[in-house]
C-alpha positions in Angstrom: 129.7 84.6 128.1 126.2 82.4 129.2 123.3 83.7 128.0 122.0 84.4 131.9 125.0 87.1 131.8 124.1 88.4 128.3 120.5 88.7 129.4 121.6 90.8 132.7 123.7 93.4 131.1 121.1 94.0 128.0 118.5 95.0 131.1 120.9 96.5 133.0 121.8 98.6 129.4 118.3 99.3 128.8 117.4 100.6 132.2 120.2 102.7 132.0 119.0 104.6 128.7 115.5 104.6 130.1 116.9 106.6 132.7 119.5 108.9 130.6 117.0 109.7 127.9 113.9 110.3 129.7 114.8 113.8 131.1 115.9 114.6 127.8 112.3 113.6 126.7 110.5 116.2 128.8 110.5 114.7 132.2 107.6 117.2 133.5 105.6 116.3 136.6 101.6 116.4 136.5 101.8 119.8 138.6 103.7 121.2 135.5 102.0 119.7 132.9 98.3 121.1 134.4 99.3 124.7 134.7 100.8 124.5 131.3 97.8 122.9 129.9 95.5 125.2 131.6 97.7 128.4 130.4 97.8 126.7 126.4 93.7 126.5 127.1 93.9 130.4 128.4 95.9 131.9 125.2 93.9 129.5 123.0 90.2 130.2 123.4 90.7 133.6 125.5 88.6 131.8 128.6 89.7 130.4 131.7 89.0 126.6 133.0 89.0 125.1 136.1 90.7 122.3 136.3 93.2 119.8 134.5 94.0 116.5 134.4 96.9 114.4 133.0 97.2 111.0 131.9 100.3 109.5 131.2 100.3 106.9 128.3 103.9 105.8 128.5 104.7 107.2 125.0 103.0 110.8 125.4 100.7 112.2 127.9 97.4 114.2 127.8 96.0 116.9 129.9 92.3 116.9 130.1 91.0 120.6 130.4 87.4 121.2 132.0 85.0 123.6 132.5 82.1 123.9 134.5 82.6 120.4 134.9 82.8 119.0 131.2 85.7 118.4 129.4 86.4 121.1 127.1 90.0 120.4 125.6 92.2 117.4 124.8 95.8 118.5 124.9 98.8 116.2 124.2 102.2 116.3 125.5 105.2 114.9 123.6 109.0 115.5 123.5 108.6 118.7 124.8 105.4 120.2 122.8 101.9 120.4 123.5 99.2 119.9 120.5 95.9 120.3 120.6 94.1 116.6 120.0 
């Protein structure tokens, strides 16, 4: 086999488990991940926020919570589970 063949089907191999494992992973779309990160802020501190905002980092994501216009909470988002960072 030449090595341009051996090179396609490893790529073509690791797209594939991108693409198999990455629901399993907690494939959640911003939309979700907000309204769970404002509802973790709610039962948390027992207040309400205004607005969140998630960054994806590849690896795990983070929902920025603020209130009155400042940042109030740094929540991360991994394999399913949100922490408080």
């Amino acid at each position: 086999m030449n090595s341009y063949l051996k090179n396609f089907l490893i790529v073509a191999a690791i797209v594939m488990l991108f693409f198999l494992v990455r629901p399993m992973i907690g494939g959640v779309s911003s939309e979700q991940l907000q309204q769970q990160g404002l509802e973790y802020y709610a039962s948390n501190t027992g207040e309400t926020a205004e607005n969140a905002v998630v960054r994806n980092f590849g690896c795990h994501q983070e929902i920025l919570i603020y209130k009155d216009g400042e940042q109030v909470m740094r929540i991360g988002y991994t394999l399913g589970r949100l922490y408080e960072i």
